[in-house]
C-alpha positions in Angstrom: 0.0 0.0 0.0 1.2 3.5 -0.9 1.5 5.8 2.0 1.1 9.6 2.0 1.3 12.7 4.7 -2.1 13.3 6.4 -0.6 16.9 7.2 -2.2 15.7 10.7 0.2 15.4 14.1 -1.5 13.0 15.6 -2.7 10.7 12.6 0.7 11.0 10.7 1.0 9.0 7.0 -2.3 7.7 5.9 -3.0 5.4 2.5 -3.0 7.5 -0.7 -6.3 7.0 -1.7 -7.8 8.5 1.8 -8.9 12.3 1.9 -8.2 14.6 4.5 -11.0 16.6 5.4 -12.6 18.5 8.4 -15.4 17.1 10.4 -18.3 19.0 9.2 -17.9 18.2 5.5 -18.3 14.7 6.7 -20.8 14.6 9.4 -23.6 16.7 10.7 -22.9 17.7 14.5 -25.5 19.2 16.4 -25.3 20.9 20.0 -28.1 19.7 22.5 -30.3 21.8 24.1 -29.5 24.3 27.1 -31.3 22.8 29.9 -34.7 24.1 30.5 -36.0 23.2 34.4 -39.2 25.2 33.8 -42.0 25.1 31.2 -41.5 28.4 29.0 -44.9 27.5 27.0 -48.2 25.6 27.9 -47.0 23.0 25.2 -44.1 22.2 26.3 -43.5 19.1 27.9 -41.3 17.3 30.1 -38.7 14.5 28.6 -35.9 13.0 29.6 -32.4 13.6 28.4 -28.6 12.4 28.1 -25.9 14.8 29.4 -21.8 14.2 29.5 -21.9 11.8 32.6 -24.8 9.3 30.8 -22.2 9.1 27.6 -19.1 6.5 28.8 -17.0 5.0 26.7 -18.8 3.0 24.0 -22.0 2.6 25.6 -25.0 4.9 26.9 -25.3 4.8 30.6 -29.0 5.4 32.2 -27.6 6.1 35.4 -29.2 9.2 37.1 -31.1 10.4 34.2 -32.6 13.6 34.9 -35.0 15.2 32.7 -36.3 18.9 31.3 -38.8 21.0 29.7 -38.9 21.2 25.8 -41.4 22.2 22.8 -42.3 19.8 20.7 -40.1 21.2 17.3 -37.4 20.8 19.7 -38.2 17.1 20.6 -37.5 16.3 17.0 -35.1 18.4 16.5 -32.9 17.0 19.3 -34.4 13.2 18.9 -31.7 10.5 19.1 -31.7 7.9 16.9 -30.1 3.7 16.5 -26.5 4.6 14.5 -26.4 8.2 16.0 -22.9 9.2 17.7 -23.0 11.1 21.1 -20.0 13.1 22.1 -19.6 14.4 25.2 -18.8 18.6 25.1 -18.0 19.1 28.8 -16.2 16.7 31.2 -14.5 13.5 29.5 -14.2 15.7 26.5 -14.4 13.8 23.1 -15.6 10.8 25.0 -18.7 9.0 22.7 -20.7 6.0 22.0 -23.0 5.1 19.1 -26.8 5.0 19.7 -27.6 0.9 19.5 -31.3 2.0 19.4 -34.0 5.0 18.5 -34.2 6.5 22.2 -37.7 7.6 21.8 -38.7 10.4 23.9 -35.2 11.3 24.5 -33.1 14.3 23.7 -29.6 15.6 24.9 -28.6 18.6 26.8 -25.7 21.2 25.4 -22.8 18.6 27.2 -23.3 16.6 24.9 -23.0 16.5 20.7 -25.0 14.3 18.1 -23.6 13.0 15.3 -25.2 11.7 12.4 -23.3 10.6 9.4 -23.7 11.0 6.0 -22.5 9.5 2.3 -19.2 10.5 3.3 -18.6 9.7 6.5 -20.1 6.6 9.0 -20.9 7.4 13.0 -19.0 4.4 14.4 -15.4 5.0 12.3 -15.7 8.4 13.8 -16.2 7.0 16.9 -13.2 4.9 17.1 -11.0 8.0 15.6 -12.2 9.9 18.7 -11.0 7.4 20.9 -7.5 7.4 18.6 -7.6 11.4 19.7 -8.1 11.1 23.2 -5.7 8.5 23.6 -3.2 10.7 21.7 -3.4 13.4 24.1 -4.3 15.8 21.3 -7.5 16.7 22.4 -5.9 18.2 25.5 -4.0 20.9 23.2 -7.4 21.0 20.9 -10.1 22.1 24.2 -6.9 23.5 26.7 -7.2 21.5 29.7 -5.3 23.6 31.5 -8.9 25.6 32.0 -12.1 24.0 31.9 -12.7 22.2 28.8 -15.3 22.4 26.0 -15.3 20.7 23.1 -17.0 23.2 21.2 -19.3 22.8 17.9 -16.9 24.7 16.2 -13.9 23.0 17.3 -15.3 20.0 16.8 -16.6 20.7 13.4 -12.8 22.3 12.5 -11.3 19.1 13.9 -9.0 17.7 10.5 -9.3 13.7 9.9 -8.5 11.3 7.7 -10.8 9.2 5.8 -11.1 6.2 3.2 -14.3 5.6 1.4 -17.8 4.8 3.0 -17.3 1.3 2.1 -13.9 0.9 4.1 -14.8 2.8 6.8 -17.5 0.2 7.2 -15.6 -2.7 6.9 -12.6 -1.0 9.5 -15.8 -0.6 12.0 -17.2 -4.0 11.2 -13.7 -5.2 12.5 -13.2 -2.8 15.1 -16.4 -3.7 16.5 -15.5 -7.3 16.5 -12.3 -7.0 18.0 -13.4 -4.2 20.7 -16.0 -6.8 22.2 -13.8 -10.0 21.6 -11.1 -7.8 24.1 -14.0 -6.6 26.4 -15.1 -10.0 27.1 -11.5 -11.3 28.2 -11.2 -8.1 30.0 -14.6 -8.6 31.7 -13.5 -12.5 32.4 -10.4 -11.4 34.1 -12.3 -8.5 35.9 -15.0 -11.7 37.3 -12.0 -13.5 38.3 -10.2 -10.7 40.8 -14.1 -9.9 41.9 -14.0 -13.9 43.0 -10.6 -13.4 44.6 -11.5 -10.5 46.7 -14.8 -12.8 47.6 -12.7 -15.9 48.8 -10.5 -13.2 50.7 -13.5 -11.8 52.5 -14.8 -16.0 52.9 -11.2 -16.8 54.2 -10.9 -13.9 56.3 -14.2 -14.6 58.0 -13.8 -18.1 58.6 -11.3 -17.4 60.2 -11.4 -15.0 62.8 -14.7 -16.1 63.8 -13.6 -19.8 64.1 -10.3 -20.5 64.0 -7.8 -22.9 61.8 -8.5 -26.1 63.8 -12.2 -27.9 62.3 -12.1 -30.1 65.3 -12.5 -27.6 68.3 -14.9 -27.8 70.3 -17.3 -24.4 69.3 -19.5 -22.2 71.9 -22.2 -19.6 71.0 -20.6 -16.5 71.5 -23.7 -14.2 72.1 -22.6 -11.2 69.7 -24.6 -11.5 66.4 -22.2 -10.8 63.5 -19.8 -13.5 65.0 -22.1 -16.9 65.8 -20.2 -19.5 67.0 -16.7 -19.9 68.2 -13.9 -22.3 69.7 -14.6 -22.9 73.1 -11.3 -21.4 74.9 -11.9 -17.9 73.1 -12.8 -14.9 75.2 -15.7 -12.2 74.4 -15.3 -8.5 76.0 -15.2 -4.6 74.3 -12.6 -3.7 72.1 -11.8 -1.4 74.8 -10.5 -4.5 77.7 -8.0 -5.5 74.8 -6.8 -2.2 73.1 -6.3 1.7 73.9 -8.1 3.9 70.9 -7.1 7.2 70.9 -9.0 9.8 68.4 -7.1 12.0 66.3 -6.5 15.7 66.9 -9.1 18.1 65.8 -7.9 19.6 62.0 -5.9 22.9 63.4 -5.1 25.8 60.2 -3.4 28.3 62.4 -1.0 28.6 64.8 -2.7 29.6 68.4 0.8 29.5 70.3 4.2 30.4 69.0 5.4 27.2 69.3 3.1 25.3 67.5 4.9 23.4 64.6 3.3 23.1 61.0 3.3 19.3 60.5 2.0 16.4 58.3 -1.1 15.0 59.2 -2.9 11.6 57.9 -6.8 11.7 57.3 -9.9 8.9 56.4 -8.9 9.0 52.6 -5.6 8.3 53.7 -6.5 4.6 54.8 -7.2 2.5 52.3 -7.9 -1.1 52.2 -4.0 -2.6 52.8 -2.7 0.4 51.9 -2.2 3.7 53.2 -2.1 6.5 50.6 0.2 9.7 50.4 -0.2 12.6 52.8 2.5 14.9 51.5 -0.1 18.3 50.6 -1.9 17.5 54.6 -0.5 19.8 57.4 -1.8 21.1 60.4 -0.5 22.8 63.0 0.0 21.2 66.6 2.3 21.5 69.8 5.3 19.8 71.2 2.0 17.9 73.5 0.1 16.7 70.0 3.1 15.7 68.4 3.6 13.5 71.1 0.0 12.1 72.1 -0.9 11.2 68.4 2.2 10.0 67.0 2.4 7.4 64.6 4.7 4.1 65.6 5.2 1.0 62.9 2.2 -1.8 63.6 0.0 0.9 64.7 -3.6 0.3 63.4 -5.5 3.8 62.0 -9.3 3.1 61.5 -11.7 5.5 59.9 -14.0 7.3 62.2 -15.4 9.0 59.2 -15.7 8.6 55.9 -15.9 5.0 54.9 -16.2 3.8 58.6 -14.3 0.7 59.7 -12.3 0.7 57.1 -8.3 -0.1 58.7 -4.5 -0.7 57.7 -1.5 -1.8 59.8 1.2 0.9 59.6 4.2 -1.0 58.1 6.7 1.6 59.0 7.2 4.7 61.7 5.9 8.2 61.1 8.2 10.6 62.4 6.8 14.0 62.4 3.2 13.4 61.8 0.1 12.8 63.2 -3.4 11.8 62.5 -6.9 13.8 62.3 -10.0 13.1 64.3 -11.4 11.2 61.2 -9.3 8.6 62.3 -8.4 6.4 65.4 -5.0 5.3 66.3 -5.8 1.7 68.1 -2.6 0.0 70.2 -2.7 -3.5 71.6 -3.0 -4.1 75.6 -1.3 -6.5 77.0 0.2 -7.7 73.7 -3.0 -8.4 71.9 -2.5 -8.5 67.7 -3.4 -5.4 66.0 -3.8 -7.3 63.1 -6.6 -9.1 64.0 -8.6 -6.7 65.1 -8.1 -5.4 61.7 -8.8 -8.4 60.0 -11.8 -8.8 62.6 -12.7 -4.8 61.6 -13.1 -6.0 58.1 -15.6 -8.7 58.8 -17.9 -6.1 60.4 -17.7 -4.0 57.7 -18.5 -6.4 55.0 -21.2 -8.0 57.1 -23.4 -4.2 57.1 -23.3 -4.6 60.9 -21.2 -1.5 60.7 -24.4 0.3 59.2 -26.8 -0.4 62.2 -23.6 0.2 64.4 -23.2 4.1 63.2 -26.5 4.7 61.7 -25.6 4.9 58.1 -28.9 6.4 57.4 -27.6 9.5 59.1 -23.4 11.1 58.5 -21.8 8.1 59.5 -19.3 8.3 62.4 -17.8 5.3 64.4 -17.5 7.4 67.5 -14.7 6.2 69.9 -17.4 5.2 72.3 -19.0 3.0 69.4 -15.9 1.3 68.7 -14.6 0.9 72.2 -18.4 -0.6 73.0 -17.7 -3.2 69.9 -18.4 -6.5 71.5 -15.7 -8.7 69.8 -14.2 -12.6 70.7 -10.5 -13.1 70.9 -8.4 -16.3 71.0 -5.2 -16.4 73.2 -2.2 -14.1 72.2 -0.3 -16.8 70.3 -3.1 -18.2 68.0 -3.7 -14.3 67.3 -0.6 -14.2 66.2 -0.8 -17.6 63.9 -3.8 -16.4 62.6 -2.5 -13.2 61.6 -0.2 -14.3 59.9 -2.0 -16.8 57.9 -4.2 -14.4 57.1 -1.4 -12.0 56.1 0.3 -14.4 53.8 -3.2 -15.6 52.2 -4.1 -12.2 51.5 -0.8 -11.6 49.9 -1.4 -14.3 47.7 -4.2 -13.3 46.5 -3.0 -9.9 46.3 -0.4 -11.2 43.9 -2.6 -13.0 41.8 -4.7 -9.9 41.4 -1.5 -8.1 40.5 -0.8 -10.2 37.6 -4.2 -9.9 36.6 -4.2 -6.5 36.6 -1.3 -6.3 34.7 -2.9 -8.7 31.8 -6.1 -6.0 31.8 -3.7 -3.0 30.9 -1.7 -5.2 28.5 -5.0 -5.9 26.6 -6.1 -1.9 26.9 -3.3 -1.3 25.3 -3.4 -3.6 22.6 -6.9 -2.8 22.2 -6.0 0.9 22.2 -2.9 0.1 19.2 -4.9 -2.1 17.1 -7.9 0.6 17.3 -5.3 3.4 15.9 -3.7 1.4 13.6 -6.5 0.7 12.1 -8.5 3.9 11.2 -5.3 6.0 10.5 -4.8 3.5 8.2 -1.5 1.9 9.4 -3.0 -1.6 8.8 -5.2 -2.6 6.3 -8.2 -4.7 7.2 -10.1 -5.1 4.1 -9.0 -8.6 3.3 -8.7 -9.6 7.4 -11.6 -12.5 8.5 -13.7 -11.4 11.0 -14.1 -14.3 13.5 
């Protein structure tokens, strides 16, 4: 095939029998409606419509649709119809989907574009040359991200692209589309498989603070809800006889003596499941006796107050210098008891919903210090703590690893996904004579 300049960056050499053209000599774009919450005429009437958020990539979400007040020349003006393209204007900029179906009774607000195509140009090869711009990082330069963007009519209209005949950009779709769901499926396979892992983490996990490794104890009733049975030589008392919970220190922007010291601080959104994200744009100020009182030591266990209450991680290493907000609790063993299983035991009352009669999620949720230290919970001996723990631990980061490589196979497939997709409608590879499977 003979190759010649597209006299476009981000699309480069094209075949020499494609024409480069703008947008609007190929399609018809129209802008949706400005939303309309009231009735401006006794005929107007009330429909639903698509905005940016409802357009995701390749498909139509009907999440949260919302809808508005229109006349009825403007109901067929701004119809929507099976092989239509939306494109979102606002927010994911350049983000679109074709229309599988006539969306009767539905039009779309002024965040989002339609696209209909015409003799010269077909909705779903735009579609996939959209997704070629985004992932160039063109469209960033086109709309100026660095302000809030909008990918104007105009802009969109002027937008330069390169395209074969009607009858190839058919047959490059037709494969596109085959390929896109033949990769979504294995995606969506390997996405089943790390939701099944994080399942038999939550079954192992469970199992196995509330019972034990050995299947031949004798069991007991423990009398707290969430837990059932368990072995026989386990004790049940308040988180508060087997570990000291302090709250964190009220969120302080100014200094109210002169020797306060502006220092790091760690918040809810900081504690993540087995992880604990980065703090370095959190300070507060506090003095010589906060620094001291809320410190943070290696195998310290932080647990949300706030936020998404319950939710705990193990500190792996020591803090110097920081401290922690009252959206969190800072929990220390007595007497040698095993952070870690408290966290582990933490997670099992989180994933149960007993934490959402325990804090009244119908309300701000807040897992008060005197909630958590009033948490009836059963504990085994110090050392089968400890065994358990780290069973637990090393399970987890089994799985963990296996969820890893998983991960890792996702991306590789986006990526192909995203290579094959640009190749093919800038030409780099020609599909005409490729089987479809």
């Amino acid at each position: 095939m003979i190759y010649k300049e597209s006299g476009i960056e981000w699309i480069g050499q094209v075949p020499n029998h494609w024409h480069t053209l703008s947008v609007s000599k190929a399609y018809d774009v129209t802008l949706g409606k400005m939303l309309q919450p009231n009735s401006n005429d006794e005929n107007d009437i009330k429909v639903p419509y698509l905005k940016a958020m409802n357009v995701q990539d390749g498909y139509v979400s009907f999440e949260k649709i919302e809808e508005m007040y229109c006349s009825i020349n403007e109901l067929n003006n701004y119809k929507l119809e099976c092989g239509d393209l939306v494109v979102c204007e606002g927010g994911e900029v350049a983000r679109s989907a074709v229309i599988k179906e006539n969306l009767a009774g539905f039009i779309f607000q002024n965040s989002v574009h339609r696209v209909k195509g015409t003799a010269k140009g077909d909705t779903r090869f735009l579609h996939y040359l959209l997704i070629a711009l985004r992932a160039s990082g063109f469209i960033n330069i086109l709309v100026n991200k660095a302000t809030i963007a909008h990918f104007t009519k105009d802009k969109f209209n002027s937008l330069k692209i390169a395209l074969p005949p009607l009858d190839e950009q058919l047959i490059v779709s037709d494969y596109l589309d085959d390929k896109y769901d033949e990769i979504e499926n294995l995606i969506k396979t390997k996405q089943k498989l790390i939701t099944l892992l994080e399942q038999q983490r939550q079954s192992i996990i469970t199992e196995t603070v509330t019972k034990g490794l050995n299947p031949n104890v004798k069991m007991k009733d423990s009398g707290v809800e969430w837990i059932g049975e368990i072995p026989e030589h386990w004790h049940k008392g308040k988180v508060k006889h087997f570990y000291n919970i302090v709250l964190g220190k009220m969120l302080q922007p100014a200094r109210k003596e002169p020797s306060d010291e502006l220092i790091k601080y760690f918040k809810a959104a900081n504690v993540q499941d087995r992880y604990l994200s980065n703090n370095k744009d959190d300070f507060m100020y506090a003095s010589y006796h906060d620094i001291k009182n809320f410190n943070l030591l290696k195998g310290d266990l932080l647990v949300c107050e706030g936020g998404e209450v319950g939710r705990s991680v193990i500190l792996q290493n020591d803090y110097p210098n920081t401290i922690y907000q009252n959206s969190l609790h800072r929990v220390r063993g007595k007497e040698g008891n095993d952070n870690r299983f408290l966290m582990f035991l933490l997670n099992v009352v989180r994933n149960t919903n007993f934490i959402n009669l325990l804090v009244s999620k119908a309300t701000i949720a807040h897992f008060t210090k005197e909630k958590f230290e009033s948490l009836q919970i059963c504990l085994p001996p110090l050392g089968e703590q400890q065994f358990i723990s780290d069973y637990l631990e090393r399970k987890s980061n089994e799985i963990d690893e296996i969820k890893k490589l998983l991960m890792k196979q996702i991306d590789k497939l986006k990526e192909y996904r995203q290579s094959l997709i640009y190749e093919a409608v800038t030409g780099k590879i020609d599909v005409r004579n490729m089987e479809l499977d």
